[in-house]
C-alpha positions in Angstrom: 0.0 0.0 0.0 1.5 3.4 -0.8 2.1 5.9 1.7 -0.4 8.8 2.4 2.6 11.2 1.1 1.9 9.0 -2.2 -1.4 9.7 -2.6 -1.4 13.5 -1.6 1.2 15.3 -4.0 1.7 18.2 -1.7 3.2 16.2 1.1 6.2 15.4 -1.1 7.3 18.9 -2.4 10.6 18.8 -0.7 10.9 15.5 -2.5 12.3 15.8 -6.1 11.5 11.6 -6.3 9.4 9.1 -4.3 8.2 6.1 -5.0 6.2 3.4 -3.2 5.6 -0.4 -3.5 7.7 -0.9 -6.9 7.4 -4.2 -8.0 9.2 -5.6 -11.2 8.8 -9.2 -12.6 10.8 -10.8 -15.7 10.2 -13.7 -17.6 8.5 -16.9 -17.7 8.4 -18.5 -15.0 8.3 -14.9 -13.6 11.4 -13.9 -12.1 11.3 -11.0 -9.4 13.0 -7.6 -9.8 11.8 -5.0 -8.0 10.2 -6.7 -4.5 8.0 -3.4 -2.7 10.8 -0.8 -3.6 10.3 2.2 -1.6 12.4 5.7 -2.3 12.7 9.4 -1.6 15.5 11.4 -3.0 15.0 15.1 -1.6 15.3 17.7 -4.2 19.2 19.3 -4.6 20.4 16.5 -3.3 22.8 13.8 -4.5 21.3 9.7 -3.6 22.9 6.5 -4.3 21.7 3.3 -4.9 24.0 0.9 -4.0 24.1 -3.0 -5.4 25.4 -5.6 -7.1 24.9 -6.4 -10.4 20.9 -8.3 -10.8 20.1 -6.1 -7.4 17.3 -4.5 -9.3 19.3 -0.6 -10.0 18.5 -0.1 -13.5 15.1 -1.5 -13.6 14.1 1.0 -10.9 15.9 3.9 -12.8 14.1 3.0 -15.7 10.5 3.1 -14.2 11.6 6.5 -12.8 12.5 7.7 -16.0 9.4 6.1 -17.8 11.0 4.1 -20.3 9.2 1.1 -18.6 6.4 0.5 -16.1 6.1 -1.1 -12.5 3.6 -4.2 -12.4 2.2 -2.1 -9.1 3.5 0.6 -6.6 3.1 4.8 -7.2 5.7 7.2 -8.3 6.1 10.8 -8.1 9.1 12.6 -10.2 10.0 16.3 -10.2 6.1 16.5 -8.6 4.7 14.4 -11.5 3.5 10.9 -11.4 5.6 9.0 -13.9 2.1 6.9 -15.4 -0.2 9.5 -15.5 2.0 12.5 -16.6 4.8 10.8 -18.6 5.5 13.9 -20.6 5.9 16.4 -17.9 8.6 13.8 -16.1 10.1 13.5 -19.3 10.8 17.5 -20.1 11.7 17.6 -16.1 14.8 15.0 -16.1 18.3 14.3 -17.8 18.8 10.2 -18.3 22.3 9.1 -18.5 23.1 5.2 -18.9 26.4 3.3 -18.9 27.1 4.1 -22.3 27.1 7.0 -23.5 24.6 7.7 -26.3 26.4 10.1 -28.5 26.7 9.8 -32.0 30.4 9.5 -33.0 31.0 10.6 -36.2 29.9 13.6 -35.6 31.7 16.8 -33.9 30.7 17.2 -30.3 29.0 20.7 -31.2 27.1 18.9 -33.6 25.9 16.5 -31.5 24.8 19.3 -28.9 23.0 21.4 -31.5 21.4 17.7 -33.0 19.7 16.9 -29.6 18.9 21.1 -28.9 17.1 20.5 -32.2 14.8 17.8 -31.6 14.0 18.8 -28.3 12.1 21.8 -30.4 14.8 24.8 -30.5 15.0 27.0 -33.4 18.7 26.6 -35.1 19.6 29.7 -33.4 18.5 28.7 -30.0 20.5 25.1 -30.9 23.6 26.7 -31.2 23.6 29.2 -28.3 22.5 26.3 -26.1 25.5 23.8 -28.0 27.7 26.6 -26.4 26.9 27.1 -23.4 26.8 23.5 -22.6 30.4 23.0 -24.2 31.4 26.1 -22.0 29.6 24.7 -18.7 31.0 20.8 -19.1 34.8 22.0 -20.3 34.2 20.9 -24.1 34.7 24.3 -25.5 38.1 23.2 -27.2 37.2 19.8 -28.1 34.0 21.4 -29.9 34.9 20.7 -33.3 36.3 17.2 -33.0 34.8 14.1 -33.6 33.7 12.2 -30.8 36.0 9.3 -31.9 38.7 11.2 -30.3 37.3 11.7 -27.2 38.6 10.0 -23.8 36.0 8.1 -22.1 35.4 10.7 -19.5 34.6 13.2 -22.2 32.4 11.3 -23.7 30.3 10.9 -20.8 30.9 14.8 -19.9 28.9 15.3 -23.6 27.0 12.5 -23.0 25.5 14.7 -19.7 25.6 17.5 -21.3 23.2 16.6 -24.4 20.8 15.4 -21.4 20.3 19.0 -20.7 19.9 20.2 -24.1 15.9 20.2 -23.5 15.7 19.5 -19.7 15.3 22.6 -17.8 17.6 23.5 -14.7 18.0 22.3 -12.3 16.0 19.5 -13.4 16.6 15.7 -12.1 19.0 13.7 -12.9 19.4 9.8 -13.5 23.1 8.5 -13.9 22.7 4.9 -14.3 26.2 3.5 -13.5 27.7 6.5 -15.3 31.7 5.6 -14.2 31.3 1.9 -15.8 34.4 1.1 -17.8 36.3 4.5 -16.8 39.9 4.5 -16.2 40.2 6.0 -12.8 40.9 10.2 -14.1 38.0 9.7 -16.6 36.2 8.9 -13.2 37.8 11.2 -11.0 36.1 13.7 -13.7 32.7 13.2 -13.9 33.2 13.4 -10.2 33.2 16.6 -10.5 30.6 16.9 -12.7 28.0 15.4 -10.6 29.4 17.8 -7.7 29.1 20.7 -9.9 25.6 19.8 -10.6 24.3 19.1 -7.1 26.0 22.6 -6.3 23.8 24.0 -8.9 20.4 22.6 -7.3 20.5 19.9 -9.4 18.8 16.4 -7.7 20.9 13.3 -8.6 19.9 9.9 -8.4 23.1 7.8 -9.3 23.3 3.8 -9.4 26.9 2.5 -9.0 28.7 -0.5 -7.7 31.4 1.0 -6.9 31.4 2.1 -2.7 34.3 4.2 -3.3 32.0 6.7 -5.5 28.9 6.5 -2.8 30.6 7.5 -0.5 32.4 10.4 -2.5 29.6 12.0 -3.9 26.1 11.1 -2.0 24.4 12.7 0.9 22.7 9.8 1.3 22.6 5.7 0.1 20.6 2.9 0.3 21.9 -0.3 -0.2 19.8 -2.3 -2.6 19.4 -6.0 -2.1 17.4 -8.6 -4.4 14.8 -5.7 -5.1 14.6 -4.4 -1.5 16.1 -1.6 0.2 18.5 -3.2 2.8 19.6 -0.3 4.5 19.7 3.7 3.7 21.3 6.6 5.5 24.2 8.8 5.3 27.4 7.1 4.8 28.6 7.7 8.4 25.0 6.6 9.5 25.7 2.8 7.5 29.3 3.1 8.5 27.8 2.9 12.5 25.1 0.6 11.6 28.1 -1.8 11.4 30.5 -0.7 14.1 32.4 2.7 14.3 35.7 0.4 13.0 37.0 -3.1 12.0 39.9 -5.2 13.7 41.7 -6.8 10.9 43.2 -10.7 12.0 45.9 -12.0 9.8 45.3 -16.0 11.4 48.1 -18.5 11.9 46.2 -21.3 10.2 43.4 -21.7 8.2 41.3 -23.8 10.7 41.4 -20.4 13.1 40.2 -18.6 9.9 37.6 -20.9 9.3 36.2 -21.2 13.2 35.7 -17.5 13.5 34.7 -16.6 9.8 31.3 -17.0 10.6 31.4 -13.8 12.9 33.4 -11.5 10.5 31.9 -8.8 8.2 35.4 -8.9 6.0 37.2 -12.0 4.7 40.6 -12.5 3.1 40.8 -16.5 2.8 43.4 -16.2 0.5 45.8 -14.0 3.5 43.8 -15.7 6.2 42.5 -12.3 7.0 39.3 -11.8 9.2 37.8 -8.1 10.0 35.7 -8.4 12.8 33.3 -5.0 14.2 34.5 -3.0 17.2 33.7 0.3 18.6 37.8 1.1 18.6 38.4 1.6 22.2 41.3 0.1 23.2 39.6 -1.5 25.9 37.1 -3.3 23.4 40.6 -4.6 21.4 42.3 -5.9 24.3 39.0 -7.9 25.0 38.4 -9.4 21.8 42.1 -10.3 21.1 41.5 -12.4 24.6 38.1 -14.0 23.8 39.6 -15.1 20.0 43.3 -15.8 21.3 43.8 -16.2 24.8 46.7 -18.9 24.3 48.5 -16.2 22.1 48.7 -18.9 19.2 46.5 -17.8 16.6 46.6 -14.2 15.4 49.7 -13.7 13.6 49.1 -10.1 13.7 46.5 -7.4 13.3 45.1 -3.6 12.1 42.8 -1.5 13.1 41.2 0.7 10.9 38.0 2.7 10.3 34.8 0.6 8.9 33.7 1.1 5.3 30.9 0.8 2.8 32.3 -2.7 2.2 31.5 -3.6 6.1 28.7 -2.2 5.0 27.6 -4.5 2.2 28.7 -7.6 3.4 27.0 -7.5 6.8 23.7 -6.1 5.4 23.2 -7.5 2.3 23.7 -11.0 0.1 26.2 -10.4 -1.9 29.7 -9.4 -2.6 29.8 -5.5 -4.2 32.3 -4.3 -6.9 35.5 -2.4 -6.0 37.0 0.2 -7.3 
């Protein structure tokens, strides 16, 4: 059942997208997708859904962005409900997948003054918006090139940046795994980008697998699981869920790993490495080196260290994320 925010449009304007009760089945026999998904990004704000590959990401973006349509469950984007005013969503968002959809043999002016086109602009209003969008994502010099010579990361910069040809500011934005297959300055890059655009207003609802990027760039994250949202907060917030930090064991023998993997949120079988939650005190060490090793035989040596989005993952959800 949706929530009374749901049902009454004005209890969501601080919301730039909410849903409730998404549910998303493939194939025969029907395979589920999207299990109940609930969501609210707030508007100028930058959210991250965290999963695996198969968690159900795309799928959800896709309903948001009304390219496809939930099998039940309401949703609200940029104040308009994405069934019954699919046109209004559409003029209020920027979609951006994991490839970039950006036609390569021509210039990247071209492609600009292409997509300013068939949202409607005249051919002057093309090419003043073609330049100030080459101007605003750092293209300006690379106008006149073919897209062919373009790095990855300015690819996806243009590939952004012909999302706004139509959309109006500071609109909403989907970036659907935007970093995937980036070497790690292309990355660092549109990095920026996204921070640029939140600065600007700009709401951004970014899918990634990669923890390192969630925690860079989002106020807040959920963690999606097999269609469900496992966990959501700040990063700090899902960082404490799990403990404030993680004691690192480096074991002696792999029948010590094995008897206290069960109680670790971080395994290394291969360097017979357990991390295990703690609140950091040294109090709390001493006492957990005791209960595990009180002969002094089995931890070869260990590190303590700050808990991270990995933590995170493995304690809250089923499966192993991506790294960076």
């Amino acid at each position: 059942m949706p929530s009374p925010s749901a049902q009454n449009p004005s209890a969501g304007d601080s919301y730039a997208i909410e849903a409730y009760g998404l549910t998303k089945s493939y194939g025969k026999p029907p395979a589920r997708v999207l299990d109940g998904l609930d969501l609210r990004v707030e508007r100028g704000s930058v959210f991250a859904l965290l999963g695996p590959n198969g968690a159900g990401k795309t799928t959800c973006v896709r309903i948001l962005a009304t390219l496809t349509t939930a099998d039940s469950g309401t949703a609200r984007v940029a104040g308009h409900d994405v069934v019954a005013e699919r046109s209004a969503v559409r003029r209020a968002i920027s979609l951006t997948g994991q490839f970039a959809a950006v036609d390569e043999t021509q210039t990247g002016e071209e492609n600009l003054r292409m997509m300013a086109r068939l949202t409607g602009l005249s051919r002057t209003a093309a090419r003043r918006r073609a330049q100030e969008l080459l101007e605003r994502f750092d293209l300006t010099r690379a106008a006149r090139r073919t897209v062919s010579t373009y790095s990855g990361g300015m690819r996806r910069r243009l590939d952004l940046a012909a999302g706004l040809t139509g959309s109006p500011e500071p609109g909403v934005f989907f970036l659907d795994e935007p970093t995937t297959g980036l070497d790690p300055r292309s990355r660092q890059e549109l990095w920026q980008v996204v921070r640029e655009l939140a600065g600007r207003g700009a709401s951004v609802l970014l899918t990634t697998q990669y923890l390192e990027e969630a925690d860079r760039l989002a106020d807040r994250i959920a963690l999606l699981d097999k269609g469900r949202i496992a966990a959501e907060g700040t990063a700090a917030d899902l960082k404490g869920r799990v403990a404030g930090h993680r004691l690192d064991l480096v074991l002696t023998s792999r029948e010590g790993y094995l008897r206290l993997a069960g109680r670790a949120v971080h395994h290394s079988p291969e360097t017979l490495t357990l991390g295990l939650p703690t609140d950091g005190s040294a109090a709390h060490v001493r006492a957990l080196l005791h209960e595990i090793d009180p002969a002094g035989t089995e931890i070869d040596r260990f590190t303590l260290h700050s808990a991270t989005l990995d933590d995170v993952f493995l304690a809250l959800t089923s499966e192993v994320p991506a790294h960076v």
